[in-house]
Predicted model as a PDB file, atoms N, CA, C, CB and O in Angstrom, pLDDT in the B-factor column:
MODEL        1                                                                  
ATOM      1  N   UNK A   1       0.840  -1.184   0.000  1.00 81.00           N  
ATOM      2  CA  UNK A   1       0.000   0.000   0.000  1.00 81.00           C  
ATOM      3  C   UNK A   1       0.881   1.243   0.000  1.00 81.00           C  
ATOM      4  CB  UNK A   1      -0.954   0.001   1.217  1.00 81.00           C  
ATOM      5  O   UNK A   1       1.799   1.381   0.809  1.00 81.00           O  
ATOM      6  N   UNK A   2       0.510   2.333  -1.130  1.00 89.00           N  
ATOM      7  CA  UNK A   2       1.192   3.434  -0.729  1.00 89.00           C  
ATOM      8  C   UNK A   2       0.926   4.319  -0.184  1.00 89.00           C  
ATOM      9  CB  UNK A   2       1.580   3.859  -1.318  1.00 89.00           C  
ATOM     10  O   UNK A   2      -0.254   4.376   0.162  1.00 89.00           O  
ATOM     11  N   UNK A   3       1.574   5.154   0.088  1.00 89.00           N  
ATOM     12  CA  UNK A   3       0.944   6.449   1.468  1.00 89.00           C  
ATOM     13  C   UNK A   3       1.460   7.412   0.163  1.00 89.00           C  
ATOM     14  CB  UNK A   3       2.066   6.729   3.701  1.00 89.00           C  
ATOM     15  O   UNK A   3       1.997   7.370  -0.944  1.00 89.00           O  
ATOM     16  N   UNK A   4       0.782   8.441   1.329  1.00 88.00           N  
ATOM     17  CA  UNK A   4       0.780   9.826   0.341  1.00 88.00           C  
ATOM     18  C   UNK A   4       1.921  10.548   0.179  1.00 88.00           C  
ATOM     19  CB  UNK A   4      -0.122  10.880   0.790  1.00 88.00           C  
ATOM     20  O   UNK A   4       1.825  11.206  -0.857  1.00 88.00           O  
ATOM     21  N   UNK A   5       3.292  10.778   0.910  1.00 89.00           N  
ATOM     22  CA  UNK A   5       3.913  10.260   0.395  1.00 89.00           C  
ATOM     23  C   UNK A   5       4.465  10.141  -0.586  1.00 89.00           C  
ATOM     24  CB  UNK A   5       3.706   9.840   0.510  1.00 89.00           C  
ATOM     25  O   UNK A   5       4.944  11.012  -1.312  1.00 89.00           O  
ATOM     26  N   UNK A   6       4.440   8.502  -0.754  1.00 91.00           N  
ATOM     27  CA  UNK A   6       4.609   8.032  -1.890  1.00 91.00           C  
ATOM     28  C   UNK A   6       4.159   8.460  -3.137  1.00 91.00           C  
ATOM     29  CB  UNK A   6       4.323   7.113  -1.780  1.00 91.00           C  
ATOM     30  O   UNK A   6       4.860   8.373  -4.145  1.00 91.00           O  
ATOM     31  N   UNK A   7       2.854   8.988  -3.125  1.00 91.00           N  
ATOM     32  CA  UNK A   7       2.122   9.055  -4.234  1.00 91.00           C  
ATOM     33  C   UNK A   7       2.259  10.886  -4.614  1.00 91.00           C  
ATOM     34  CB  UNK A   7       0.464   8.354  -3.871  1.00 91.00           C  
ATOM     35  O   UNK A   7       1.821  11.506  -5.584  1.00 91.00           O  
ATOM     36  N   UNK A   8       2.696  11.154  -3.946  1.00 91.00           N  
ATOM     37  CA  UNK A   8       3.113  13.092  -4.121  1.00 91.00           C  
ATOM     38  C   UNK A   8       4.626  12.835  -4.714  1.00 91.00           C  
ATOM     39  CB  UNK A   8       3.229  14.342  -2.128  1.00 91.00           C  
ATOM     40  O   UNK A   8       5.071  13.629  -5.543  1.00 91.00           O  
ATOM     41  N   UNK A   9       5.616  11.414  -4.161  1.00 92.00           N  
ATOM     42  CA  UNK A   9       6.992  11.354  -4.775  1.00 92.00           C  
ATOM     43  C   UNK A   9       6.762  11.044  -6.187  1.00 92.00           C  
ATOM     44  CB  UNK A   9       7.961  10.273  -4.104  1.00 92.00           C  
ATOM     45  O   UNK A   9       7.288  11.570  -7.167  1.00 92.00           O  
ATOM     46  N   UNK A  10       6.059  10.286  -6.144  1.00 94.00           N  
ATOM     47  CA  UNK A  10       5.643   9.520  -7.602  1.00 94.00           C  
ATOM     48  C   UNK A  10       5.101  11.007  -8.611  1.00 94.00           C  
ATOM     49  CB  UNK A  10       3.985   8.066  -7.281  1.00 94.00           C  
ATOM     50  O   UNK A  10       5.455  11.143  -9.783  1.00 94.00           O  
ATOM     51  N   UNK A  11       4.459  11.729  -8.084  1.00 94.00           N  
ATOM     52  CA  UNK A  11       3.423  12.609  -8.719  1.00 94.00           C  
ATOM     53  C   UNK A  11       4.747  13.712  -9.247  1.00 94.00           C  
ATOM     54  CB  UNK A  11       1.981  13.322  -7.448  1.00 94.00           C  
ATOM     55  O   UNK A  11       4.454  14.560 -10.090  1.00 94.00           O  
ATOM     56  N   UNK A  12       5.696  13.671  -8.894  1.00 93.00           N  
ATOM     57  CA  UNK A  12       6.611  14.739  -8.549  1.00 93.00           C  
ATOM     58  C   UNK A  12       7.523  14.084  -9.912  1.00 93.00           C  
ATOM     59  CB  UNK A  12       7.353  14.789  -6.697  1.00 93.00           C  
ATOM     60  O   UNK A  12       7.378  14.646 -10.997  1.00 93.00           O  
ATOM     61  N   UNK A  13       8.143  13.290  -9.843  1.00 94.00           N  
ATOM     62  CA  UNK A  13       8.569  12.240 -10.846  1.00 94.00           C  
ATOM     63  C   UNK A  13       8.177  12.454 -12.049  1.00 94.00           C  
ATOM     64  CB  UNK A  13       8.162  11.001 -10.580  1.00 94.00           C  
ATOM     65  O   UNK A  13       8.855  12.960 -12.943  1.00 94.00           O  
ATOM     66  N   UNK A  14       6.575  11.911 -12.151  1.00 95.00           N  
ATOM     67  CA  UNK A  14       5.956  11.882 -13.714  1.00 95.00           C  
ATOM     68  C   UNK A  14       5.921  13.239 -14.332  1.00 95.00           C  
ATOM     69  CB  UNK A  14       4.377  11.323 -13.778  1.00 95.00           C  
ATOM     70  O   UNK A  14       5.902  13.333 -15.559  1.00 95.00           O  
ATOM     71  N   UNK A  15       5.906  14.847 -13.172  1.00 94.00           N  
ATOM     72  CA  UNK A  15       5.966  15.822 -14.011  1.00 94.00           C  
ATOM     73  C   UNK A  15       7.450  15.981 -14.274  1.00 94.00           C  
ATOM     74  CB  UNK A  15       5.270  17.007 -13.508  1.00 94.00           C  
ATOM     75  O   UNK A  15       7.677  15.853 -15.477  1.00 94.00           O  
ATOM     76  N   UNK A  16       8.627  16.236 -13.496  1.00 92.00           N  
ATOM     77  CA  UNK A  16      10.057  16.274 -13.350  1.00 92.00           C  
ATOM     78  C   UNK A  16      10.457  15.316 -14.597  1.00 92.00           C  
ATOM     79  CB  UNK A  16      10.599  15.739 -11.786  1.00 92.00           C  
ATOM     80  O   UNK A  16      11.005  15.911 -15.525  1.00 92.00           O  
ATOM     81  N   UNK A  17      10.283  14.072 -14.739  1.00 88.00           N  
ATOM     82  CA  UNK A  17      10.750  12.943 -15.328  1.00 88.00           C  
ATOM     83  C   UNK A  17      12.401  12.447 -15.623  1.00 88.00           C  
ATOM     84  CB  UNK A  17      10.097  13.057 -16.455  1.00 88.00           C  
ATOM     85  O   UNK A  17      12.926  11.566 -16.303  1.00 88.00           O  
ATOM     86  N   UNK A  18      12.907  13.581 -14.674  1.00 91.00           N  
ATOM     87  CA  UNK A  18      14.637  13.290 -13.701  1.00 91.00           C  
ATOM     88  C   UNK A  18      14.955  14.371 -13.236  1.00 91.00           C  
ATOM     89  CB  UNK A  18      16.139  12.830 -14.544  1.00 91.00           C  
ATOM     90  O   UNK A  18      14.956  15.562 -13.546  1.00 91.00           O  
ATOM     91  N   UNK A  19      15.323  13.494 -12.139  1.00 93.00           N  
ATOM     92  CA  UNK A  19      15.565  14.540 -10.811  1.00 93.00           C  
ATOM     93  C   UNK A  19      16.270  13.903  -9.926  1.00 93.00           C  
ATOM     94  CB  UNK A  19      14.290  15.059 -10.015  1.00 93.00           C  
ATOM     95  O   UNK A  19      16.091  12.687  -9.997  1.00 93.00           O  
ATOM     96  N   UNK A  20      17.005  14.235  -9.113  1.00 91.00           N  
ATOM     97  CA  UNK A  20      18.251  13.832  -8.616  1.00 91.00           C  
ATOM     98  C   UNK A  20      17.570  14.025  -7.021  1.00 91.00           C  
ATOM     99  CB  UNK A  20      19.758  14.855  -9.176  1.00 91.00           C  
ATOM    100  O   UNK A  20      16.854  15.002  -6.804  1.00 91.00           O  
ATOM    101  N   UNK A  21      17.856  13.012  -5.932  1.00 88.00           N  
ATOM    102  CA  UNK A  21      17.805  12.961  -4.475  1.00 88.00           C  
ATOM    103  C   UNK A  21      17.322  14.145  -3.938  1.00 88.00           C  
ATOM    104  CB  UNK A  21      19.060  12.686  -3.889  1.00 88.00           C  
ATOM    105  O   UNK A  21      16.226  14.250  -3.387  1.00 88.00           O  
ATOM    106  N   UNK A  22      18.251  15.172  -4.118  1.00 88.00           N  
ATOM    107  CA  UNK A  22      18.925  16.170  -3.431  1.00 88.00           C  
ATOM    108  C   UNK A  22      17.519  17.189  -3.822  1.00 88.00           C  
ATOM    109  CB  UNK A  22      20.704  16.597  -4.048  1.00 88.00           C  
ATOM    110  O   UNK A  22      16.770  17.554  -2.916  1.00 88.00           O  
ATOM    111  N   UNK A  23      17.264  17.601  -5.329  1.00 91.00           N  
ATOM    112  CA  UNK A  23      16.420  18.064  -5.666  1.00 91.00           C  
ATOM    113  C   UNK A  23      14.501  17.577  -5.099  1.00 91.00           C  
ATOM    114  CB  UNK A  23      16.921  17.935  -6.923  1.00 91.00           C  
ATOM    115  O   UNK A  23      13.631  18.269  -4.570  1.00 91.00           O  
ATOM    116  N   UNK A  24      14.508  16.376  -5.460  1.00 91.00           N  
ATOM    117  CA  UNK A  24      13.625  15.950  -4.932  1.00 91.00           C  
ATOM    118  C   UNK A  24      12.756  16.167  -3.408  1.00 91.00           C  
ATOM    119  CB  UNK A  24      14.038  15.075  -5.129  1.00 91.00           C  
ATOM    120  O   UNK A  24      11.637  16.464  -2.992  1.00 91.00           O  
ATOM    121  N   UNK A  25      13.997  15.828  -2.971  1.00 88.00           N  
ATOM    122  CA  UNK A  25      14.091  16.499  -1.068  1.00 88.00           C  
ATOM    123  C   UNK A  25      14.004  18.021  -1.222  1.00 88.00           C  
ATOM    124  CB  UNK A  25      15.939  16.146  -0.023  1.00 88.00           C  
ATOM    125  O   UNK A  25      13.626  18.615  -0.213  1.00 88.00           O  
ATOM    126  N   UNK A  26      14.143  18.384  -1.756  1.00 89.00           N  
ATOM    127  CA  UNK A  26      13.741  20.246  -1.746  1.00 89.00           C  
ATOM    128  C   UNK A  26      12.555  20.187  -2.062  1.00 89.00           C  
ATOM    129  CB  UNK A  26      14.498  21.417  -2.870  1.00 89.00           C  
ATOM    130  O   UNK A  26      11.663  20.522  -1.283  1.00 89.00           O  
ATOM    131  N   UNK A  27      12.357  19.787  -3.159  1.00 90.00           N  
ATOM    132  CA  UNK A  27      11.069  19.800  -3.338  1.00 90.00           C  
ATOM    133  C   UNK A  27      10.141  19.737  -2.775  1.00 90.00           C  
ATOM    134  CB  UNK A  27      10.841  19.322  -3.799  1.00 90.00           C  
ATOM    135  O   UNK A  27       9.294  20.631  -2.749  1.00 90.00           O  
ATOM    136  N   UNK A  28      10.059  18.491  -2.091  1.00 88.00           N  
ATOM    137  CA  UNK A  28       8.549  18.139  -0.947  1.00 88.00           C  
ATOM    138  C   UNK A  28       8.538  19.005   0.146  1.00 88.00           C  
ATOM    139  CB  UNK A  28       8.499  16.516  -0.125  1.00 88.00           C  
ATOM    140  O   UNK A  28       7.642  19.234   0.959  1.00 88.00           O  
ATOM    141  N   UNK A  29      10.623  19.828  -0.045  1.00 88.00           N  
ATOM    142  CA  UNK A  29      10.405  20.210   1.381  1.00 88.00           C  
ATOM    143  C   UNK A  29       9.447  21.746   1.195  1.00 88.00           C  
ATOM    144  CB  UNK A  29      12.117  20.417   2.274  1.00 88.00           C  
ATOM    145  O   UNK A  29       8.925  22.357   2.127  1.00 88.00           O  
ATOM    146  N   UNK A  30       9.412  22.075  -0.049  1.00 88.00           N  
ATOM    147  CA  UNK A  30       9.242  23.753  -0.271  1.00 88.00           C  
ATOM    148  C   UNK A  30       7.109  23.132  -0.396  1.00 88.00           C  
ATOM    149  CB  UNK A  30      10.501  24.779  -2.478  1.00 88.00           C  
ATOM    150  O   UNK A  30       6.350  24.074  -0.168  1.00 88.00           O  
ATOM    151  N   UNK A  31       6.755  22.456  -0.550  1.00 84.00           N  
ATOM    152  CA  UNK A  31       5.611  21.947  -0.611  1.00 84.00           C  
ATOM    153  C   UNK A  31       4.980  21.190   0.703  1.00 84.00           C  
ATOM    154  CB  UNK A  31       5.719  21.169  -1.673  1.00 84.00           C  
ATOM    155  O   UNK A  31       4.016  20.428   0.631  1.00 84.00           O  
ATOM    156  N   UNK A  32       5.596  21.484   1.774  1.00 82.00           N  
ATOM    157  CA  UNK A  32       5.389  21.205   3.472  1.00 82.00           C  
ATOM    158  C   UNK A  32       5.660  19.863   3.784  1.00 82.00           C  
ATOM    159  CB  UNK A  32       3.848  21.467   4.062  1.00 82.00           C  
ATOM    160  O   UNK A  32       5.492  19.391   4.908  1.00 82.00           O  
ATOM    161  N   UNK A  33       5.959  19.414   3.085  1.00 79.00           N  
ATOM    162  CA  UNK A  33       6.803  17.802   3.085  1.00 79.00           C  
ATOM    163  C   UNK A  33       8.125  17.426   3.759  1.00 79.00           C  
ATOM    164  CB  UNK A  33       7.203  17.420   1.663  1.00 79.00           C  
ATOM    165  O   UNK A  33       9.287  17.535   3.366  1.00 79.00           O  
ATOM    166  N   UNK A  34       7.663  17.011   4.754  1.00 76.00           N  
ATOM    167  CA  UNK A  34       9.050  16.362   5.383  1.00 76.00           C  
ATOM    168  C   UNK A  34       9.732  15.289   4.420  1.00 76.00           C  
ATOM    169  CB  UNK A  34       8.712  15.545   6.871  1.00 76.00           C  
ATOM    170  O   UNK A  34       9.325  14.153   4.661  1.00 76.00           O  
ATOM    171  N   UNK A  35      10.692  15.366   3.360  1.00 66.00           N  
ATOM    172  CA  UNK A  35      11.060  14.663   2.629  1.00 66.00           C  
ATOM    173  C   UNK A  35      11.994  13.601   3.655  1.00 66.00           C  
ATOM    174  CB  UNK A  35      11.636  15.455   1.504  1.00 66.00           C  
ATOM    175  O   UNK A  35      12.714  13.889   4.612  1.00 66.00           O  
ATOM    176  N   UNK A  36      11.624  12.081   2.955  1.00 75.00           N  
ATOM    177  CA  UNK A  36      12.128  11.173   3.652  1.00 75.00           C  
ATOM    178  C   UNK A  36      13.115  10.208   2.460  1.00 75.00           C  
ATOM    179  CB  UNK A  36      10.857  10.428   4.454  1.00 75.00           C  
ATOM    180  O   UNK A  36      12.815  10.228   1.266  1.00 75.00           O  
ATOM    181  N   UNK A  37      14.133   9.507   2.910  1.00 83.00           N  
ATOM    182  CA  UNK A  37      15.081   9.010   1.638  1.00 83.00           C  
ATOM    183  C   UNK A  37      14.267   7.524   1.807  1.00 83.00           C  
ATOM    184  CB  UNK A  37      17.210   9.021   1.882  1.00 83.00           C  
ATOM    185  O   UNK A  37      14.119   6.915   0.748  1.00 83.00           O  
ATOM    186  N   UNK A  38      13.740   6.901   2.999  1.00 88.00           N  
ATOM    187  CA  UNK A  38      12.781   5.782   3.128  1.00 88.00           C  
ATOM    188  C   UNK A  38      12.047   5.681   1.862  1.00 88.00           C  
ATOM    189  CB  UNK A  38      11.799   5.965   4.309  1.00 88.00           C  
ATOM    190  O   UNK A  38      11.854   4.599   1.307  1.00 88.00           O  
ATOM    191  N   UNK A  39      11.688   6.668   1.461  1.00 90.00           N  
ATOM    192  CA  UNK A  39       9.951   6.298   0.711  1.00 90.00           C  
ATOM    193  C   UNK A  39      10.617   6.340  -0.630  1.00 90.00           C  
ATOM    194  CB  UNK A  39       8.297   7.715   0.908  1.00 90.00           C  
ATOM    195  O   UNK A  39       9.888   6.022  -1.569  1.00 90.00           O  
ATOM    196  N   UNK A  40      11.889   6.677  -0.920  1.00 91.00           N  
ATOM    197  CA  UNK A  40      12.356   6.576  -2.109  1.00 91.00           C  
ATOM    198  C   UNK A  40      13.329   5.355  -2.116  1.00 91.00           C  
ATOM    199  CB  UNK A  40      12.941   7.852  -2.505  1.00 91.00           C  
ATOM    200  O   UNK A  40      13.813   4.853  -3.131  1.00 91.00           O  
ATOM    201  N   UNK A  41      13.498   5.034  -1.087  1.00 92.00           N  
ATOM    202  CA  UNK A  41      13.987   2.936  -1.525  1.00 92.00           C  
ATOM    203  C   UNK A  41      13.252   2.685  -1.436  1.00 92.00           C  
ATOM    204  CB  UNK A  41      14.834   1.718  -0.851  1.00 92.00           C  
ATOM    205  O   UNK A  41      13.254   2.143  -2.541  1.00 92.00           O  
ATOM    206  N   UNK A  42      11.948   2.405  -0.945  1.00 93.00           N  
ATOM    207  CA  UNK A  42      10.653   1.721  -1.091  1.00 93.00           C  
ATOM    208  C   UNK A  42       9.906   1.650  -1.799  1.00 93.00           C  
ATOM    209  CB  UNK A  42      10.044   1.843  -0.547  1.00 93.00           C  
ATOM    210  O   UNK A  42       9.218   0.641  -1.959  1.00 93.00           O  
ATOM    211  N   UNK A  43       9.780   2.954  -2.606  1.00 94.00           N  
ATOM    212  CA  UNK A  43       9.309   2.896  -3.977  1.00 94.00           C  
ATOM    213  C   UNK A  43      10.565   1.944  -5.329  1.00 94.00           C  
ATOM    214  CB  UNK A  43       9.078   4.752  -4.329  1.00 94.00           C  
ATOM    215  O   UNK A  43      10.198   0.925  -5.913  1.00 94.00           O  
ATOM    216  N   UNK A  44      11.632   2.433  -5.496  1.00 95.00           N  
ATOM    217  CA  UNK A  44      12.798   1.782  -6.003  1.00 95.00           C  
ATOM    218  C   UNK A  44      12.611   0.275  -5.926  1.00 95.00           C  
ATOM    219  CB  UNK A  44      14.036   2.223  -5.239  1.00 95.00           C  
ATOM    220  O   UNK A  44      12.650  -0.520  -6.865  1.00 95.00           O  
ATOM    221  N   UNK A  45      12.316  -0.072  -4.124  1.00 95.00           N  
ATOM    222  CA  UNK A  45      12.449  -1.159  -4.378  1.00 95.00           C  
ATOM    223  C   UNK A  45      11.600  -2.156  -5.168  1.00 95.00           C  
ATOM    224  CB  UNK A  45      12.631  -1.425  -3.480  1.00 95.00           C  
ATOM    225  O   UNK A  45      11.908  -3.254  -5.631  1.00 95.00           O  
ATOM    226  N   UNK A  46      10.423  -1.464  -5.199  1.00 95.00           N  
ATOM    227  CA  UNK A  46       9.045  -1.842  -5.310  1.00 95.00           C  
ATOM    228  C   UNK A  46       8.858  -1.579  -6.833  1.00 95.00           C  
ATOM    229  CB  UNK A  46       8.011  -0.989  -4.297  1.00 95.00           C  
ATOM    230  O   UNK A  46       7.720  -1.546  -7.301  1.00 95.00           O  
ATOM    231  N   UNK A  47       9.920  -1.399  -7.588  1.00 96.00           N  
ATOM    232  CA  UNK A  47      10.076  -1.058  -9.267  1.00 96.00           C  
ATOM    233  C   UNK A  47       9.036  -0.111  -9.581  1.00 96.00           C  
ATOM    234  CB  UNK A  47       9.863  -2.423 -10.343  1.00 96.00           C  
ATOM    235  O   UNK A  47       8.371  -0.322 -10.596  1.00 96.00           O  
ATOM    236  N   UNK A  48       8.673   1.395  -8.521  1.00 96.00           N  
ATOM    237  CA  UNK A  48       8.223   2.127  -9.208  1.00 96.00           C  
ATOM    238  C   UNK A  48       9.185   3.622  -9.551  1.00 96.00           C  
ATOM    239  CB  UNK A  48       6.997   2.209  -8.611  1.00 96.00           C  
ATOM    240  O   UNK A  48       8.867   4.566 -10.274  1.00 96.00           O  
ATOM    241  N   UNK A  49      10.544   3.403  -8.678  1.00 96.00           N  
ATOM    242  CA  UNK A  49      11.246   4.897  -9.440  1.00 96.00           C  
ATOM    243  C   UNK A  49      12.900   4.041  -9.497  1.00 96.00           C  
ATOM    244  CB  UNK A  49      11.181   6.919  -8.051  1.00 96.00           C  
ATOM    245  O   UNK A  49      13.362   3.462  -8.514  1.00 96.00           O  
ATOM    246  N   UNK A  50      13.227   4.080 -10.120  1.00 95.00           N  
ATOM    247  CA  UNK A  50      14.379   3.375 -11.080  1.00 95.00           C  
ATOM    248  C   UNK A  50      15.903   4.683 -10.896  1.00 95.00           C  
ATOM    249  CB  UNK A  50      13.554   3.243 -13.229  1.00 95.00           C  
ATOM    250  O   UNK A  50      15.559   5.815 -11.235  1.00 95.00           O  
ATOM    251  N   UNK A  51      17.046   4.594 -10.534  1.00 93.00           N  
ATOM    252  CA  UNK A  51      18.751   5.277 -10.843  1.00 93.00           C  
ATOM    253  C   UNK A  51      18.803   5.366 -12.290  1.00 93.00           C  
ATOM    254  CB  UNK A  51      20.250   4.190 -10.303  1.00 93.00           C  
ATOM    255  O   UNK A  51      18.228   4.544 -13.003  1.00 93.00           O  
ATOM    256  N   UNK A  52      19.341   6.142 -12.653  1.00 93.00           N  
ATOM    257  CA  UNK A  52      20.234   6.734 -13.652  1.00 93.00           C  
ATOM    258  C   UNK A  52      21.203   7.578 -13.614  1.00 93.00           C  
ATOM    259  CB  UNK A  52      19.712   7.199 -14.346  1.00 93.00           C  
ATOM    260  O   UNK A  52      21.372   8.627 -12.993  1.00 93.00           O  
ATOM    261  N   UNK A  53      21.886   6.934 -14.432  1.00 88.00           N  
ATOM    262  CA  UNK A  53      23.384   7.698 -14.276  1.00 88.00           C  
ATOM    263  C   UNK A  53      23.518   9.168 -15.697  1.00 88.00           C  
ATOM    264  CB  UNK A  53      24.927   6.084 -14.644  1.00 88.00           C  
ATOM    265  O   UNK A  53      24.152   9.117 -16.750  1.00 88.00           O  
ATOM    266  N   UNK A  54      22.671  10.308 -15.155  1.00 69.00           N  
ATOM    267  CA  UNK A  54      22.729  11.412 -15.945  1.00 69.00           C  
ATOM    268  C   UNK A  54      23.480  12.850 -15.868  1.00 69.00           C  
ATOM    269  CB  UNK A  54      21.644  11.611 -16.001  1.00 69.00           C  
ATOM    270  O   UNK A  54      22.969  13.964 -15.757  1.00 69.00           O  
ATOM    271  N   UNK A  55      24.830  12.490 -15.958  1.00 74.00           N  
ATOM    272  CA  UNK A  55      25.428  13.580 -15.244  1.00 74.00           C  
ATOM    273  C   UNK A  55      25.312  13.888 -13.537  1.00 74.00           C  
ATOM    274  CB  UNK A  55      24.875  14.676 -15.944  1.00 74.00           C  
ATOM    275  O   UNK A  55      25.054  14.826 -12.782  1.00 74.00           O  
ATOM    276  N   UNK A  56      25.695  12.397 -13.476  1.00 81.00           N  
ATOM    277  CA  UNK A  56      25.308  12.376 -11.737  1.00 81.00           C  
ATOM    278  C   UNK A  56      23.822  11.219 -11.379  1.00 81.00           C  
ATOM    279  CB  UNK A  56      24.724  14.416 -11.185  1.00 81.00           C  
ATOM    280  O   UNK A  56      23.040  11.185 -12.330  1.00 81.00           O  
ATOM    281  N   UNK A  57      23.517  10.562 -10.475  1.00 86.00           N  
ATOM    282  CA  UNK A  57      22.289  10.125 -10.164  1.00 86.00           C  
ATOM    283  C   UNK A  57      21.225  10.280 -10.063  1.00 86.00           C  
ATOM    284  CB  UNK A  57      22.222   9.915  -9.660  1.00 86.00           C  
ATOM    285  O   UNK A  57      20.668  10.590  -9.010  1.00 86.00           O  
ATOM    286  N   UNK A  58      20.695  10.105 -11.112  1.00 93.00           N  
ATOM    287  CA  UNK A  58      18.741  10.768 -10.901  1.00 93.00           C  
ATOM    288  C   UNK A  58      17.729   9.426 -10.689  1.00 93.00           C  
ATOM    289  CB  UNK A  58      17.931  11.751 -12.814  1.00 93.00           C  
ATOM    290  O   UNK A  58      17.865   8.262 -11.065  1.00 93.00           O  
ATOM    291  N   UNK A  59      17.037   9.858 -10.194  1.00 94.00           N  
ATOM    292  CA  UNK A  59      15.659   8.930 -10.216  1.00 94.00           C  
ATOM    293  C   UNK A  59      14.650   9.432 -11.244  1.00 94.00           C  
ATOM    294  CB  UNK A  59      14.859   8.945  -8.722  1.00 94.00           C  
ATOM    295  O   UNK A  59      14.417  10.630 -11.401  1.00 94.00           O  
ATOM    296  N   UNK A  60      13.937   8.242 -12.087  1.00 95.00           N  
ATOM    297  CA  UNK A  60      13.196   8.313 -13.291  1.00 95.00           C  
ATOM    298  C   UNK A  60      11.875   7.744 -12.499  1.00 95.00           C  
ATOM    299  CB  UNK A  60      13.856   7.391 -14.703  1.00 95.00           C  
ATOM    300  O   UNK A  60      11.939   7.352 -11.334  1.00 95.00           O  
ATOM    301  N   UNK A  61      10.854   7.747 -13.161  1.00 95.00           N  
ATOM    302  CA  UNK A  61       9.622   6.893 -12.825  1.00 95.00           C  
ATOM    303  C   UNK A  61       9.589   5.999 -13.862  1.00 95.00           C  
ATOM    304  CB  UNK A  61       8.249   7.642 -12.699  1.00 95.00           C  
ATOM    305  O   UNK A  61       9.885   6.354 -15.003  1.00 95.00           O  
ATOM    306  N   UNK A  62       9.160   4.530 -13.512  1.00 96.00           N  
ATOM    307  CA  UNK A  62       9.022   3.675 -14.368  1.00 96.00           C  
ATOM    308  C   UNK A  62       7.829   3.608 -15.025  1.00 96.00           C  
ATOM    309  CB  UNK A  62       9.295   2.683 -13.909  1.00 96.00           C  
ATOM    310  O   UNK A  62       6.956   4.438 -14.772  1.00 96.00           O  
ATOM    311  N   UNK A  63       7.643   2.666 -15.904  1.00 96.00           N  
ATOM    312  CA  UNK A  63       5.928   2.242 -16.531  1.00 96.00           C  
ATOM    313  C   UNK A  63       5.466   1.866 -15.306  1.00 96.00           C  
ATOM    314  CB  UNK A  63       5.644   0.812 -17.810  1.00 96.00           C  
ATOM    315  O   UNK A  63       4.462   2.461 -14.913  1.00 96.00           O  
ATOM    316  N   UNK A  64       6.114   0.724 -14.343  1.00 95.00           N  
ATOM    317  CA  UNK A  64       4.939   0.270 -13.160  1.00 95.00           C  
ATOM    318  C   UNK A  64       4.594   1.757 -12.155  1.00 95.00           C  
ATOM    319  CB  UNK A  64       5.747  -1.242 -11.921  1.00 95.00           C  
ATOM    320  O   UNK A  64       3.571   1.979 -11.509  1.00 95.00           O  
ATOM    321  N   UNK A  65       5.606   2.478 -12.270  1.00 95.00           N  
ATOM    322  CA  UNK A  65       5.118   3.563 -11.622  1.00 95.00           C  
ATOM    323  C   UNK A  65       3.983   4.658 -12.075  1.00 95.00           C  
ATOM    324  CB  UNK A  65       6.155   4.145 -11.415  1.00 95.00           C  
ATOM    325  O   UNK A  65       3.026   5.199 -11.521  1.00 95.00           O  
ATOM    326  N   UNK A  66       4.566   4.700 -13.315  1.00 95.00           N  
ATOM    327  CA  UNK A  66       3.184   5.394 -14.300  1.00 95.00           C  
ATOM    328  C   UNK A  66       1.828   4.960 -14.301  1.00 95.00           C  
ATOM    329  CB  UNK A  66       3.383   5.244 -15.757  1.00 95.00           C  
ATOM    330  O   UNK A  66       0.794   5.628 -14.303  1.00 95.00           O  
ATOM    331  N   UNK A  67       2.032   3.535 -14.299  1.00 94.00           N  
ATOM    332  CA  UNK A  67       0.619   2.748 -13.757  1.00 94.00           C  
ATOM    333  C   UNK A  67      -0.253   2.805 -13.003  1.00 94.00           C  
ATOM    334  CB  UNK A  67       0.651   1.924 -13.409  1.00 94.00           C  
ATOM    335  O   UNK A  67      -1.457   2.698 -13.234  1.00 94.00           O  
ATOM    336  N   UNK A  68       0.556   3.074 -11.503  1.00 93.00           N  
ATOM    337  CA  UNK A  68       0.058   2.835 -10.502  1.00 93.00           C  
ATOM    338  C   UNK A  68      -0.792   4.057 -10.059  1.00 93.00           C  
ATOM    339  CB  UNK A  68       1.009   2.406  -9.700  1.00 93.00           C  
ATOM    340  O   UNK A  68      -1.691   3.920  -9.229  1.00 93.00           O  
ATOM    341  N   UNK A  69      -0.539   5.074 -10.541  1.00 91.00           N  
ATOM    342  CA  UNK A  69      -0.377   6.497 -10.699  1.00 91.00           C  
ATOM    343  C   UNK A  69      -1.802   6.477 -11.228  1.00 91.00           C  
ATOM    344  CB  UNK A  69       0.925   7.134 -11.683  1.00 91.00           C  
ATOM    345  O   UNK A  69      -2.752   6.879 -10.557  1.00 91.00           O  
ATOM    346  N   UNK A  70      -1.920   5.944 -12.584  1.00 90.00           N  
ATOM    347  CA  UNK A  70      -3.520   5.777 -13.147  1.00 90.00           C  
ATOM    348  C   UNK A  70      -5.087   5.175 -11.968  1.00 90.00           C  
ATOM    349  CB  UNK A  70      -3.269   4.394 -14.514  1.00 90.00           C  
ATOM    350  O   UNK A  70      -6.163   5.650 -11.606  1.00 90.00           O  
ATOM    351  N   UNK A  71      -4.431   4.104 -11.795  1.00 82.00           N  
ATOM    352  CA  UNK A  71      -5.266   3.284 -10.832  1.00 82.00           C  
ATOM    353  C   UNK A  71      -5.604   4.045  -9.917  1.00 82.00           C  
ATOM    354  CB  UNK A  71      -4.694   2.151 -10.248  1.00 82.00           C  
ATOM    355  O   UNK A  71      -6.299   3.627  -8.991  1.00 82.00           O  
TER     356      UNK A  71                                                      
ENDMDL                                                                          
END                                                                             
């Protein structure tokens, strides 16, 4: 089950579509979000936000993440 969270990281992702840790964590934080690095291995692990090596480490959203997103 995902929490919200999750589903604001995810939401953040599909518009961004790469974005690096660091950025990310600003993000939720400027949007009242206690950004947590938890919910981004848990999603990862869970094959919905995927590493890339783009001039440094970004996180992408996958298709299962795009999916889940619909549902």
């Amino acid at each position: 089950m995902l929490t919200e969270m999750d589903l604001k990281i995810l939401n953040i992702l599909k518009i961004r579509h790469l974005i690096t840790k660091s950025e990310l964590i600003m993000q939720l934080n400027r949007e009242g979000i206690n950004g947590n690095l938890a919910n981004i291995e848990k999603l990862t692990d869970m094959g919905y936000v995927e590493r890339v090596e783009s001039l440094g480490t970004c996180l992408v959203i996958t298709q299962k993440g795009m999916r889940i997103l619909e549902e």
